[in-house]
C-alpha positions as a printed Julia matrix, in Angstrom:
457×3 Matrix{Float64}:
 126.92  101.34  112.96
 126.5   101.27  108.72
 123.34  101.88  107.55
 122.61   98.7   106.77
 123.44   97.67  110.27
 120.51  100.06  110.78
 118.28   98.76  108.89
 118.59   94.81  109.81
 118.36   95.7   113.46
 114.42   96.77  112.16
 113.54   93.68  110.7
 111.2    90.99  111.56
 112.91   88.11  112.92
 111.88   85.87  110.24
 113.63   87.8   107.79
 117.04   88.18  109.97
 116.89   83.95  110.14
 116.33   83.67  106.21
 119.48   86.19  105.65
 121.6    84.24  107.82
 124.5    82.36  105.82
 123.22   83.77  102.42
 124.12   87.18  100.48
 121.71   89.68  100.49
 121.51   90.55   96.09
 118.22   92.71   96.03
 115.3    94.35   97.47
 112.08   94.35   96.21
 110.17   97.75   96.9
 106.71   97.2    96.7
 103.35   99.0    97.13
  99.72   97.44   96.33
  97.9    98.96   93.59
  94.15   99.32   93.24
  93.33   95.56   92.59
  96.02   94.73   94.94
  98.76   93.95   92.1
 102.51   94.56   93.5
 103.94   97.59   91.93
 107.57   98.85   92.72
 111.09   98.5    91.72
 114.05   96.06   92.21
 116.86   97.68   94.16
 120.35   96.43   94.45
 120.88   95.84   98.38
 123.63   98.12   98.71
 121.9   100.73   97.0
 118.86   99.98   98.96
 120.84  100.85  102.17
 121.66  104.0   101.3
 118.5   105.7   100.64
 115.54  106.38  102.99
 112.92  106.66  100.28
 112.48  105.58   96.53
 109.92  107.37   94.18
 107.08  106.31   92.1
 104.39  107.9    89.68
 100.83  108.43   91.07
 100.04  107.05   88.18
 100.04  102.83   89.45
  96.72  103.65   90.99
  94.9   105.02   87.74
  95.62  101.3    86.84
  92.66   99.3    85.75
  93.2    95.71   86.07
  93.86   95.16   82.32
  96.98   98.06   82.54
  94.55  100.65   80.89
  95.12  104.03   82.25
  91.75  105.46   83.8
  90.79  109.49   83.47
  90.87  109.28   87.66
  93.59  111.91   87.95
  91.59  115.03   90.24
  93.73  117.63   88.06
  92.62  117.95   83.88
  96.29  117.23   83.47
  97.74  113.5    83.34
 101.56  114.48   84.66
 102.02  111.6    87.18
 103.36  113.08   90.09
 106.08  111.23   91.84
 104.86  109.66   95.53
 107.42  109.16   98.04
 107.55  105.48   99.08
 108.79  105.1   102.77
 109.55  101.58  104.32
 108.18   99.85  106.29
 110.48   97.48  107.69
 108.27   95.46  109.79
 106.87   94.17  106.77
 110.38   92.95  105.53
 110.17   89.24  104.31
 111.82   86.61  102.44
 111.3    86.16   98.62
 112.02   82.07   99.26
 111.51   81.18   95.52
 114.32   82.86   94.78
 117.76   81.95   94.3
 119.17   79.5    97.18
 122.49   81.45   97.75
 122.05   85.15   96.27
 118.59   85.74   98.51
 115.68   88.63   98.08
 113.76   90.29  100.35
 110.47   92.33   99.5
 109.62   95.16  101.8
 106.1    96.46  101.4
 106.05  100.31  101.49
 103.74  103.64  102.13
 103.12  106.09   99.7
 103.0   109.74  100.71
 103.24  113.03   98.87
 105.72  115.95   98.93
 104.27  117.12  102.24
 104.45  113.79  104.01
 100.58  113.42  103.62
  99.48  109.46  102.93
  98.62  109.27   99.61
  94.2   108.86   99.92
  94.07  106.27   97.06
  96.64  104.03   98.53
  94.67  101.03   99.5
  97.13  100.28  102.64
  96.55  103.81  103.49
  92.98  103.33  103.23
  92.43  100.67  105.85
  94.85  102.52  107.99
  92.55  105.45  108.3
  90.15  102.67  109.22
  92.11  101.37  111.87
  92.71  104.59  113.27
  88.68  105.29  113.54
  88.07  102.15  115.78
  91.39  103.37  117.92
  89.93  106.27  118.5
  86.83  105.13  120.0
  89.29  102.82  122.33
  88.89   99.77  120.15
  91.12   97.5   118.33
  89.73   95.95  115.9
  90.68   91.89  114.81
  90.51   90.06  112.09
  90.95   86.64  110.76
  90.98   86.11  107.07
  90.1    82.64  105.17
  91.71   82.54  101.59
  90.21   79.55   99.01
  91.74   79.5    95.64
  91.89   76.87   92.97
  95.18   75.0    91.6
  94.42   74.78   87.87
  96.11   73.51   84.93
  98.22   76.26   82.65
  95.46   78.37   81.06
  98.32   79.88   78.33
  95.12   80.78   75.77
  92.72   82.74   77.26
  89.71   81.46   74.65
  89.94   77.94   76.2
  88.22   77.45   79.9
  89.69   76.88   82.65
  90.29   73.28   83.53
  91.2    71.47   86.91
  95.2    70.7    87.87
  96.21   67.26   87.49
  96.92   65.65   90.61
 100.07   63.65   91.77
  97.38   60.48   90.57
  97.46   61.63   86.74
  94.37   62.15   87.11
  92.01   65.57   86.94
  91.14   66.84   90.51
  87.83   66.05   91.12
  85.1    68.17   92.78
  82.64   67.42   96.11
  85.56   66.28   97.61
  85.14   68.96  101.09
  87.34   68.0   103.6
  88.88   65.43  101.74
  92.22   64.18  103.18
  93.34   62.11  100.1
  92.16   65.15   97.87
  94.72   67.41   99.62
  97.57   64.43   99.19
  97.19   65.0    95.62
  98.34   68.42   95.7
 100.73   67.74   97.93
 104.14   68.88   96.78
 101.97   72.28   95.33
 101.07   72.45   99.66
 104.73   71.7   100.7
 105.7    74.46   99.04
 103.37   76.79  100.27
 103.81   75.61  103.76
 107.42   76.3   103.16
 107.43   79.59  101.42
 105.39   80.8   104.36
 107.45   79.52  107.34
 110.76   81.24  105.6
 108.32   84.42  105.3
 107.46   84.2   108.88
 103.44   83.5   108.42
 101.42   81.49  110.74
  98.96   79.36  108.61
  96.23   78.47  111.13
  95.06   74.92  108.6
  94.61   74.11  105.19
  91.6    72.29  103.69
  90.1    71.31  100.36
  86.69   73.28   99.44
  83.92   71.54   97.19
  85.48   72.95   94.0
  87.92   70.4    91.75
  91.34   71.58   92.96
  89.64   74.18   95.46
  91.62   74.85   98.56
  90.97   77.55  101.64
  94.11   78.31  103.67
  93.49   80.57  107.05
  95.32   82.63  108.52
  95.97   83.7   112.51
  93.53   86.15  113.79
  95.67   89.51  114.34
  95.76   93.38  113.62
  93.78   94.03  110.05
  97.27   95.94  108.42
  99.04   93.16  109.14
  96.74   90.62  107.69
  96.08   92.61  104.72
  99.72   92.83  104.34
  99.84   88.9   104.76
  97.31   87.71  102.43
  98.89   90.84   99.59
 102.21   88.18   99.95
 100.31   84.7   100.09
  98.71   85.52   97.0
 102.21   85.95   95.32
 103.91   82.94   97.09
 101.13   80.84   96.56
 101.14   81.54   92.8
 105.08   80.79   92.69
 104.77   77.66   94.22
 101.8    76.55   91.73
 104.59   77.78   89.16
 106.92   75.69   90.3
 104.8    72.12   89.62
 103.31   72.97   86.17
  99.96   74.83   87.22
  98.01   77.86   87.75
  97.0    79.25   91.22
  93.88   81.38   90.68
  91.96   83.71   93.13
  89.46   84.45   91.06
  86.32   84.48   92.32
  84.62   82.17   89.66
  87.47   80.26   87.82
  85.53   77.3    86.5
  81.6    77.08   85.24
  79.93   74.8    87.5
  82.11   75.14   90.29
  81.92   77.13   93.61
  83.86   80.4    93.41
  86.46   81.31   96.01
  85.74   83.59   99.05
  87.73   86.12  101.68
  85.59   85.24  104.35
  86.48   87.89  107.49
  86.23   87.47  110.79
  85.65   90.83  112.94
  85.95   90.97  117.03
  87.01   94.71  118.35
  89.36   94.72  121.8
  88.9    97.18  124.44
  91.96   98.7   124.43
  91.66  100.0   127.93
  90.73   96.42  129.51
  92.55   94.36  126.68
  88.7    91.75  126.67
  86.7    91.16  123.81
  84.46   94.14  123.61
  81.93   92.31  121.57
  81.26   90.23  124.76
  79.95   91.68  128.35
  81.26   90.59  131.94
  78.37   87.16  131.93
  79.68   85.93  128.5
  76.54   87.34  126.81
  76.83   89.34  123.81
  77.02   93.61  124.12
  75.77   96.49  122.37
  78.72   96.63  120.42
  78.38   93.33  119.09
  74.68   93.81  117.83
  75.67   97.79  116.63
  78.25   96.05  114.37
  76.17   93.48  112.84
  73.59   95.81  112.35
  75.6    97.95  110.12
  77.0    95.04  108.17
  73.37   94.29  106.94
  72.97   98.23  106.32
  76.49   98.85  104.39
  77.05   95.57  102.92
  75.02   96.55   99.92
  76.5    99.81   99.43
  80.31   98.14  100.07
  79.8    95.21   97.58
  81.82   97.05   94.51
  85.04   96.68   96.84
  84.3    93.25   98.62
  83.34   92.22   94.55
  85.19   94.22   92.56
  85.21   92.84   88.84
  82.21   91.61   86.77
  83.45   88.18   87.66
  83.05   88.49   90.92
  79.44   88.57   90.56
  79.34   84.86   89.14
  80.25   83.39   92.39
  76.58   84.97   93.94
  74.92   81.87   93.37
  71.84   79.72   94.65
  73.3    76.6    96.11
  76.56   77.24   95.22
  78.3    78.38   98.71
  78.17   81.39   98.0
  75.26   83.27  100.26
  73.66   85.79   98.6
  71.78   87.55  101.77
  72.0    89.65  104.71
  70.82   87.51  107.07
  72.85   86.79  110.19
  72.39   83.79  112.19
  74.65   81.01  114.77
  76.94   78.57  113.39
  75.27   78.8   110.24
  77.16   78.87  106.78
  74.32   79.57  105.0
  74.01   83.17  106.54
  76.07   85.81  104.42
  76.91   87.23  108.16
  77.34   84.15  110.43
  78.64   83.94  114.36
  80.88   80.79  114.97
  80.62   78.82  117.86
  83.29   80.26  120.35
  83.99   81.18  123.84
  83.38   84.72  124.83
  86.99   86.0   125.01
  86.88   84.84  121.09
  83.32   86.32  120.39
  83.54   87.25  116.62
  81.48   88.03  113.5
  82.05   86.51  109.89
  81.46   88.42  107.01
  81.18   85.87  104.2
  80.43   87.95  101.09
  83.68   89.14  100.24
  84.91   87.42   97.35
  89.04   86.15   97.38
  89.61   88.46   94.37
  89.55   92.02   96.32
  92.46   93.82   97.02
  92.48   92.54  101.07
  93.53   96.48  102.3
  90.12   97.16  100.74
  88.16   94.11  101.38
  89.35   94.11  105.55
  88.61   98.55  105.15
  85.09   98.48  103.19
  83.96   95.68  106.13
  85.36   97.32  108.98
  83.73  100.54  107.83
  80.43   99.26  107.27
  80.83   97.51  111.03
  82.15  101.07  112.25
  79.01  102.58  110.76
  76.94  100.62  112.53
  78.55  101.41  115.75
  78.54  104.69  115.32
  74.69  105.22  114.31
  74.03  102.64  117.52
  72.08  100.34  114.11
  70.43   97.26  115.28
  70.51   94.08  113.17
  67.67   92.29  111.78
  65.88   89.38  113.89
  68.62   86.47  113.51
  67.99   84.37  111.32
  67.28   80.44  112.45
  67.52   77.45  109.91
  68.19   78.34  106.18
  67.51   81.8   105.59
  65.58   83.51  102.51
  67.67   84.03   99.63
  66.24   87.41   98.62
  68.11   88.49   95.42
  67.56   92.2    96.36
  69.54   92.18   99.51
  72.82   92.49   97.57
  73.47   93.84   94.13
  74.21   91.26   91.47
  75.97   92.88   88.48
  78.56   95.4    88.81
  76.89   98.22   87.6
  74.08   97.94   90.28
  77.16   97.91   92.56
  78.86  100.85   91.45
  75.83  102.61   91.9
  74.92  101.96   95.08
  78.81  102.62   95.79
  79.02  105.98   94.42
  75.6   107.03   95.77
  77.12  105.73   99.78
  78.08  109.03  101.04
  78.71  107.7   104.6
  81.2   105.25  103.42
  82.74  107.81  101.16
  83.57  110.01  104.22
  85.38  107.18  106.18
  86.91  105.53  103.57
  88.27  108.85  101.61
  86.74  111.15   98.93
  89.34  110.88   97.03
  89.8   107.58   96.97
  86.44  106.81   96.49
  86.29  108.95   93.2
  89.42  107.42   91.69
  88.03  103.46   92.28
  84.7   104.43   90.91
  86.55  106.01   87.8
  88.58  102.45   87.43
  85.73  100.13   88.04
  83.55  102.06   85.6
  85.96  102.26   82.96
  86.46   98.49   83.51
  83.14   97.56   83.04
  82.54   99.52   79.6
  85.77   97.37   78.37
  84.13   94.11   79.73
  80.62   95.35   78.18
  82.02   95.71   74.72
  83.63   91.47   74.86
  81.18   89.38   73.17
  80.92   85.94   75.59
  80.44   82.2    73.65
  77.21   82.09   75.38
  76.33   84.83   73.77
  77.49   83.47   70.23
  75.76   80.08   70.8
  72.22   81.45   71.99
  71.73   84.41   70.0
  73.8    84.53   66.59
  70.86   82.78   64.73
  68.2    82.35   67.36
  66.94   86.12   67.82
């Protein structure tokens, strides 16, 4: 058996049915960086065959988002070390807008170091070490991620706002349109695309809907093991950008693209499985809710605050935190209630599961589905007991969550209980990013500031 022979008998089964009838011409190696950015290298398929590893510089995660290097490195010396990027082949998929008959896969990859030891400021490392603290407690956790985004027209000049796609009407998506049926048609061939770029890479969309924003859509995703989905929604935010690319527009996950507008979420849904009894563990043997349940709610509301800097991890991110705007900006938890930044959906007890709706759709998702998971773990852990729940709409209190990213970063570096779970390490190098993000933002005058204050003050 050839190596490559090897190596196809590994892969998913969606990407053995997209190489059938077409040449294999490259492999994309490719590793998540800090704010979740694909880094890696383009390999030749036959040269991919023939070697077990690749190498790349530690260097792609002292990355801020704007390419800057960041003074993160633990040693006084910058000398970008080479990591040792291993395969993962279950995580082999099609590149679909690609050439037709000369195809691509990408193959997502671990980063280690010269002793074989993850690399701590990994971000799919992270959220593995996260994993592995719920496994060994018995428990598997579950999660279920919702993804909105905006199709916008091509921003090419950064100094002009963002402005809604046009539609298949010739006209400017409009906003208010939730749920809107003939608001979806107008993006259709944009959705077609999407729908099809995921089927070739083997995803399972669970629906597709349009949000309140002008050209504001929120795609879910099937429930399923937190790696995996991270993994998932790291590719749907590159397909679903090439697709956009393909009809003339933008797809944005920013978290506040357009003033006026809602901004887009990651909402997560949490339920942990007994791994012994394969049942929900969040619900007991009558259908009522357990310990477990209530211990991981409770240390939501406790860790939330302290987690915010990776659930909202640039200064935009902050804009979406707004009264009225669908965005809750509390800690309250409460029953089939959106307005709840921790709500419980109406289910039956096998499907008993908790929503964390503060994360915003521009975190990296290893670190978004890790900081959430920890502060749920925490609250396990310390046996924490949420607040009373919360009935009708609950009190916006501006102080439950930070709302600039400096307050964040603060609370973040001062959490030394998430620090522990989540990595030392890794915790010191995306505090050393962030920061030295926000001092570049800090020193951009805004046109608000311009219009208001240039000859008023």
């Amino acid at each position: 058996m050839t190596q490559w022979q090897k190596i196809y008998e590994q892969l998913p089964q969606p990407a053995k049915d997209y190489l059938e009838g077409r040449k294999l011409d490259e492999v994309e190696c490719i590793i998540a960086d800090i704010p979740g950015i694909a880094r890696g290298k383009a390999v030749p398929a036959a040269k991919f065959a023939k070697q077990a590893s690749f190498y790349m510089p530690d260097s792609i995660f002292f990355q801020s988002i704007t390419g800057d290097w960041s003074a993160a490195d633990e040693e006084d010396e910058f000398i970008e070390r080479d990591m040792i990027l291993i395969p993962d082949y279950s995580t082999a998929t099609a590149a679909p807008w690609t050439s037709q008959s000369d195809c691509t896969l990408q193959v997502i990859h671990d980063a280690h170091d010269r002793k074989g030891n993850p690399i701590p400021y990994a971000p799919r490392n992270v959220l593995k070490k996260i994993v592995a603290l719920f496994h060994e407690r018995g428990l598997e956790p579950i999660v279920a991620p919702e993804m909105e985004f905006f199709l916008v027209g091509r921003n090419v000049d950064p100094s002009q706002p963002i402005a809604a796609m046009t539609g298949r009407s010739g006209r400017p998506a409009a906003a208010r349109q939730a749920y809107s049926m003939t608001a979806i048609d107008e993006f259709g061939a944009v959705i077609d695309d999407i729908y099809d770029f995921a089927e070739a890479q083997g995803f399972e969309i669970d629906g597709i809907t349009h949000e309140g924003g002008a050209g504001q859509l929120e795609i879910n995703l099937r429930h399923g093991d937190p790696v995996k989905l991270a993994d998932e929604v790291f590719y749907f935010k590159r397909l679903t950008r090439e697709a956009a690319l393909r009809h003339d527009c933008f797809a944005t996950f920013m978290a506040k693209p357009i003033e006026n507008e809602p901004g887009s979420a990651m909402h997560i849904h949490h339920s942990l499985i007994d791994r012994e009894t394969g049942k929900n563990a969040f619900s007991g043997p009558q259908g009522g809710e357990t310990e477990l349940f209530f211990n991981f709610i409770g240390g939501l509301q406790t860790y939330i605050p302290s987690a915010i800097a990776l659930l909202a991890p640039y200064v935009n991110s902050y804009r979406r935190y707004v009264k009225e705007y669908s965005a809750p900006i509390n800690l309250s938890w409460a029953r089939d209630n959106r307005t709840a930044g921790i709500r419980v959906p109406i289910s039956e007890p096998e499907a008993k599961r908790v929503e964390n709706r503060l994360a915003g759709m521009d975190c990296n998702p290893y670190l978004g589905i890790a900081a959430s998971l920890a502060c749920g773990y925490l609250g396990i852990k310390e046996e924490l007991r949420p607040s009373k729940r919360q009935k009708g709409e609950p009190d916006e209190d501006e102080n439950q969550i930070p709302r600039i990213m400096g307050a964040a970063l603060d609370l973040f570096d001062e959490a030394d209980k998430l620090h522990q779970l989540l990595g030392e390490d890794f915790s010191r190098v995306y505090s050393t990013i962030k920061r030295s993000e926000y001092d570049e933002f800090l020193q951009v005058i805004s046109p608000w500031e311009r219009e208001h204050l240039l000859t008023n003050v």
